[in-house]
NUTOR-636842 format. One line per 10 residues: their letters; for each residue x, y, z negated of N, C-alpha, C. Coordinates in Angstrom, 2 decimals. Example, Ala and Ser with C-alpha at 12.3 -4.5 7.8 and 13.67 -1.06 7.14 Angstrom:
BEGIN
as) 13.19/-5.69/-7.80/12.30/-4.50/-7.80/13.20/-3.30/-7.80 | 12.85/-2.25/-7.08/13.67/-1.06/-7.14/12.90/0.03/-7.87 .
This chain:
BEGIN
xxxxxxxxxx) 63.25/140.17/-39.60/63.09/141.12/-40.68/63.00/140.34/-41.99 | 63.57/141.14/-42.59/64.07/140.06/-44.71/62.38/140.33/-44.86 | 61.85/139.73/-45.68/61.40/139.82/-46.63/61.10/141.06/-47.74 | 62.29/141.58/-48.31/61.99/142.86/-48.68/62.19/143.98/-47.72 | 62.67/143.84/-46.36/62.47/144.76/-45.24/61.18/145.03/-44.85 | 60.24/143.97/-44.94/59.07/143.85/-44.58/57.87/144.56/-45.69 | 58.48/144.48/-46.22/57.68/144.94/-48.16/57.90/146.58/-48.02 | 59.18/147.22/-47.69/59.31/148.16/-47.81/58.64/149.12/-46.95 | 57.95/148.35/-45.38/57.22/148.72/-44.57/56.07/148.99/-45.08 | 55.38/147.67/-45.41/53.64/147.40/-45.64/53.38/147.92/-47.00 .
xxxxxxxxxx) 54.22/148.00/-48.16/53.89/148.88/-49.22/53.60/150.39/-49.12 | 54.25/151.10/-48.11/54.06/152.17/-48.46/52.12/152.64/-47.01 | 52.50/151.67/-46.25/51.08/151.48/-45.12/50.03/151.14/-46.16 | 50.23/150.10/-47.42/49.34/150.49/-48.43/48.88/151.14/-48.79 | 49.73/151.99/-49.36/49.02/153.38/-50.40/48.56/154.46/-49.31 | 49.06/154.43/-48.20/48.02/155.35/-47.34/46.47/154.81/-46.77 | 46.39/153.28/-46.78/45.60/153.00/-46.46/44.61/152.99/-47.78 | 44.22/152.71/-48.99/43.99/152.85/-50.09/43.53/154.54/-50.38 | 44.40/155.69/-49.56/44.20/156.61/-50.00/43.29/157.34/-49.18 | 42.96/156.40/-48.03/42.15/156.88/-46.89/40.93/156.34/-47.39 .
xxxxxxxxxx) 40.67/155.10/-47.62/39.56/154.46/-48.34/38.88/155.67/-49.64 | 40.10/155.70/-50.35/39.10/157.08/-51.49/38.69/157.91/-50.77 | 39.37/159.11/-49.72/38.95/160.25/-49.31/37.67/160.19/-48.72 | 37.64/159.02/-47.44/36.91/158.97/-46.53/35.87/158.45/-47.34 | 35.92/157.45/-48.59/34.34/157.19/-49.25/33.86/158.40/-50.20 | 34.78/159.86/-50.48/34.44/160.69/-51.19/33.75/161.58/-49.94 | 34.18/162.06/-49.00/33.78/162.73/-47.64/32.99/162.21/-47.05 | 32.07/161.32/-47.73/31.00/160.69/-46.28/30.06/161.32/-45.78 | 29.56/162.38/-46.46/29.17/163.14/-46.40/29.14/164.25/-45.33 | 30.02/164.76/-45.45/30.61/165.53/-44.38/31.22/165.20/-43.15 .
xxxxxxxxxx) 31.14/163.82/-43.08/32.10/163.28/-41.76/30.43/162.61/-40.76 | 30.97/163.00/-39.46/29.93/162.24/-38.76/29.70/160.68/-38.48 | 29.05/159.91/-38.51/28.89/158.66/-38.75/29.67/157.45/-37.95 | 29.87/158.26/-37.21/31.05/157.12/-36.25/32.36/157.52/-36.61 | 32.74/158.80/-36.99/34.19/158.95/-37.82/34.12/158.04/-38.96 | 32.80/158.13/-39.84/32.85/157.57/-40.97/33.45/156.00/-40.46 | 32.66/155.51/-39.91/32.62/154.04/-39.41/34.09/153.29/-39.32 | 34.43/154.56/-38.09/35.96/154.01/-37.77/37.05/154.01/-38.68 | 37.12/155.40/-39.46/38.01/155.84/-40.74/37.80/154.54/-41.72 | 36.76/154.68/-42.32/36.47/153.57/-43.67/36.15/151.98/-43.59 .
xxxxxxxxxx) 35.35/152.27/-42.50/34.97/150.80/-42.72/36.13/149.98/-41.91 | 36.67/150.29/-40.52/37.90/150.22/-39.92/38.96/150.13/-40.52 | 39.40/151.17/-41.86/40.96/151.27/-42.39/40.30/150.09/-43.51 | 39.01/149.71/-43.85/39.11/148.87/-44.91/39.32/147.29/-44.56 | 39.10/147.04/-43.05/39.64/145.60/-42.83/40.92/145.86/-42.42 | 41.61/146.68/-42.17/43.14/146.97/-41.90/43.32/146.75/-43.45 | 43.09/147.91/-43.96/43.04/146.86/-45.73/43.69/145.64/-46.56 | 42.71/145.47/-46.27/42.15/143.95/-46.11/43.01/142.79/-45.68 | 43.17/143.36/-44.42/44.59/142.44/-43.75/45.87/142.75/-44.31 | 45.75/143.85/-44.91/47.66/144.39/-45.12/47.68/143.87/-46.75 .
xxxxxxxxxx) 46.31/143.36/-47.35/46.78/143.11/-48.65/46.61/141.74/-48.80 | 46.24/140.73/-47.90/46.64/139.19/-47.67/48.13/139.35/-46.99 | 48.63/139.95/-46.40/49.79/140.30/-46.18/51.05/140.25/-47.10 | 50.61/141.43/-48.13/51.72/141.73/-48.98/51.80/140.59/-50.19 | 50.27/139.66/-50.30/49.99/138.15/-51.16/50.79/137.76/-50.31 | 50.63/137.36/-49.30/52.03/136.18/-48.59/53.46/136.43/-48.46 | 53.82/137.38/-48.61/55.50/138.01/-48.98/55.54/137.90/-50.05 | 54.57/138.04/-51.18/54.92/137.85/-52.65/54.40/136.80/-53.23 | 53.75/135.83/-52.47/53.61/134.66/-52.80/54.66/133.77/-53.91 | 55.26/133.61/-53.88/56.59/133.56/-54.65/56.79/133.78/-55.90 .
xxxxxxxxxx) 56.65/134.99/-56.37/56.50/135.65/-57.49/54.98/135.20/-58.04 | 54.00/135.60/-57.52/52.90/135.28/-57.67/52.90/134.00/-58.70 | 53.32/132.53/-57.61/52.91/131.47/-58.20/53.85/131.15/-59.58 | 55.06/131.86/-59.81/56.03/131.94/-60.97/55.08/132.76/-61.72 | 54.52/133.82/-61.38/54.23/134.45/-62.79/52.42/133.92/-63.54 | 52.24/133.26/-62.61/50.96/132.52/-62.77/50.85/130.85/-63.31 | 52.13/130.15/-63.20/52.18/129.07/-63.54/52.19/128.45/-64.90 | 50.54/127.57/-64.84/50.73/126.97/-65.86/51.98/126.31/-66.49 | 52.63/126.92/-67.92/53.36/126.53/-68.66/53.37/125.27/-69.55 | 53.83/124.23/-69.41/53.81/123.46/-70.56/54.15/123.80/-72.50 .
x) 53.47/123.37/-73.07/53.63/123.86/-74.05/54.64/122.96/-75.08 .
């Protein structure tokens, strides 16, 4: 799998995972404590992992747009 094949996967597993993190920390309330557990604290090391992930596919860019310039 390319590179941006792989991006086009885990970017969009991003924003659902991100969007589960808001709901489920706005709903804690209402959710029972082991849903809570598994939903949030669970999707937040999935997280977690998918956004050292998408740093190492864009590693690349990263260190170009971060590199000290000589003046």
């Amino acid at each position: 799998m390319t590179r941006n094949a792989a991006l086009k996967v885990l970017n969009p597993i991003l924003g659902l995972l991100l969007v589960n993190q808001l709901v489920t920390g706005m709903s804690h309330e209402s959710l029972s404590h082991e849903t809570y557990e598994w939903l949030h604290v669970g999707g937040g090391i999935v997280l977690a992992l998918a956004a050292v992930g998408h740093l190492a596919l864009n590693w690349k860019w990263v260190s170009r747009a971060y590199r000290r310039r000589e003046a």
